[in-house]
C-alpha positions in Angstrom: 7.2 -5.8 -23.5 9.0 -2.7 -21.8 11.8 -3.0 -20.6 13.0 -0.2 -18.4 15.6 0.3 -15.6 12.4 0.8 -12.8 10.6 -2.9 -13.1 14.0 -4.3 -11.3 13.5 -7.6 -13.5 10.1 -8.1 -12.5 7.7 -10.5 -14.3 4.3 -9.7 -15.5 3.2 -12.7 -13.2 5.3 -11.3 -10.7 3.2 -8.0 -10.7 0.4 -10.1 -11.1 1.0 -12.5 -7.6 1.6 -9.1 -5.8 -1.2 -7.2 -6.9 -3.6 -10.2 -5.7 -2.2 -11.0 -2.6 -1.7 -7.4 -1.3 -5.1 -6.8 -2.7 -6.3 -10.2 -0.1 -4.5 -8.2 2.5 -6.3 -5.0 1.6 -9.7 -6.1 2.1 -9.2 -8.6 5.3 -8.0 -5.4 6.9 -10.8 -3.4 5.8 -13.5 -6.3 6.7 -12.2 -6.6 10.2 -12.5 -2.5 10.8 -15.6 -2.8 9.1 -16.3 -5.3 11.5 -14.8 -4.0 14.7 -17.0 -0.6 14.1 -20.0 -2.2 13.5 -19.3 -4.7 16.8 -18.9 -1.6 18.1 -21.8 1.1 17.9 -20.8 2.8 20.5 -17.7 3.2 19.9 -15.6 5.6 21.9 -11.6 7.1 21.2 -10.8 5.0 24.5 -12.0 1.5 22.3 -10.6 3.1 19.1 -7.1 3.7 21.1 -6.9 0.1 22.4 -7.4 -1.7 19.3 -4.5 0.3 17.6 -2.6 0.0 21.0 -2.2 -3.7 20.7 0.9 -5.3 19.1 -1.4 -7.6 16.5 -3.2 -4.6 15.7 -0.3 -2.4 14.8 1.4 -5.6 12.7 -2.0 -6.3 10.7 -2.4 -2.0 10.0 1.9 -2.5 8.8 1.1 -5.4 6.9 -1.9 -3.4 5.3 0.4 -0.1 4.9 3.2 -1.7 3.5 0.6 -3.8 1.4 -1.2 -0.4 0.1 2.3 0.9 -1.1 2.9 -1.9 -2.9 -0.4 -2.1 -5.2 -0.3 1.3 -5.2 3.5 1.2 -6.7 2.7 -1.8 -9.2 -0.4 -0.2 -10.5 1.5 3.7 -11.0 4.4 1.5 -12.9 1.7 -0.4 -14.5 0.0 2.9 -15.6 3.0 5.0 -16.4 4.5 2.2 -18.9 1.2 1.5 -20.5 0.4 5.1 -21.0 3.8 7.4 -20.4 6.2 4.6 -23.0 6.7 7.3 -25.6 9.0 9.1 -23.3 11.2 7.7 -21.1 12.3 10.9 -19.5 8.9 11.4 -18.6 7.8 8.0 -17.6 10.6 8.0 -15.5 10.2 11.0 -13.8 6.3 10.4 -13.3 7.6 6.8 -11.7 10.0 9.2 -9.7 7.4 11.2 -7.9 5.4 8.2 -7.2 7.9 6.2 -5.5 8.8 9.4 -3.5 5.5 9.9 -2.4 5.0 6.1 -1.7 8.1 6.1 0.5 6.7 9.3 2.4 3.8 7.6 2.8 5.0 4.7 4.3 7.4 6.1 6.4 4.8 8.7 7.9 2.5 5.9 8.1 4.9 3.8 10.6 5.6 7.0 12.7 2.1 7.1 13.0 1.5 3.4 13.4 4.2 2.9 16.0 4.3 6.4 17.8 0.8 5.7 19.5 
């Protein structure tokens, strides 16, 4: 087992539990958009707007964002100490520039989100 200073005491089965569930999240979100534009084949910006406009819609698209970070961030950890272990410097620094870009991501993502 690794340990390292950037799994914050997680379990393997903790990974494990978050990778499903956010993964469950993940796809209801995408079924119901898949849904919604197939519902909806005429779909115009007005329609498109209104979804996103309501207060379910922009919880569910948080739930999904803040969902995609976190797979997103177990699977780069996952990766980087499967693949990176021979040097921590670099392992770390790899797990640097993905939390950075998940936490850019997901603060851009809630401007968007909530800004509309």
């Amino acid at each position: 087992m690794v340990n390292s200073v950037t799994n914050l005491g997680r379990s393997g089965l903790y990974d494990w539990v978050v990778q499903r569930l956010t993964a469950v999240i993940l796809a209801l979100y995408t079924l119901f958009l898949l849904g919604f534009v197939i519902a909806s084949p005429d779909l115009q910006f007005s329609q498109w707007q209104g979804l996103f406009a309501q207060t379910w819609m922009k919880v569910f698209s948080l739930a999904a964002l803040i969902s995609l970070c976190a797979h997103a961030w177990v699977g780069m950890w996952t990766i980087s100490t499967d693949y990176l272990t021979k040097s921590a410097a670099l392992r770390f620094a790899f797990q640097l520039v993905c939390a950075g870009f998940l936490f850019v991501y997901l603060v851009w993502g809630i401007d968007i989100l909530w800004s509309v």
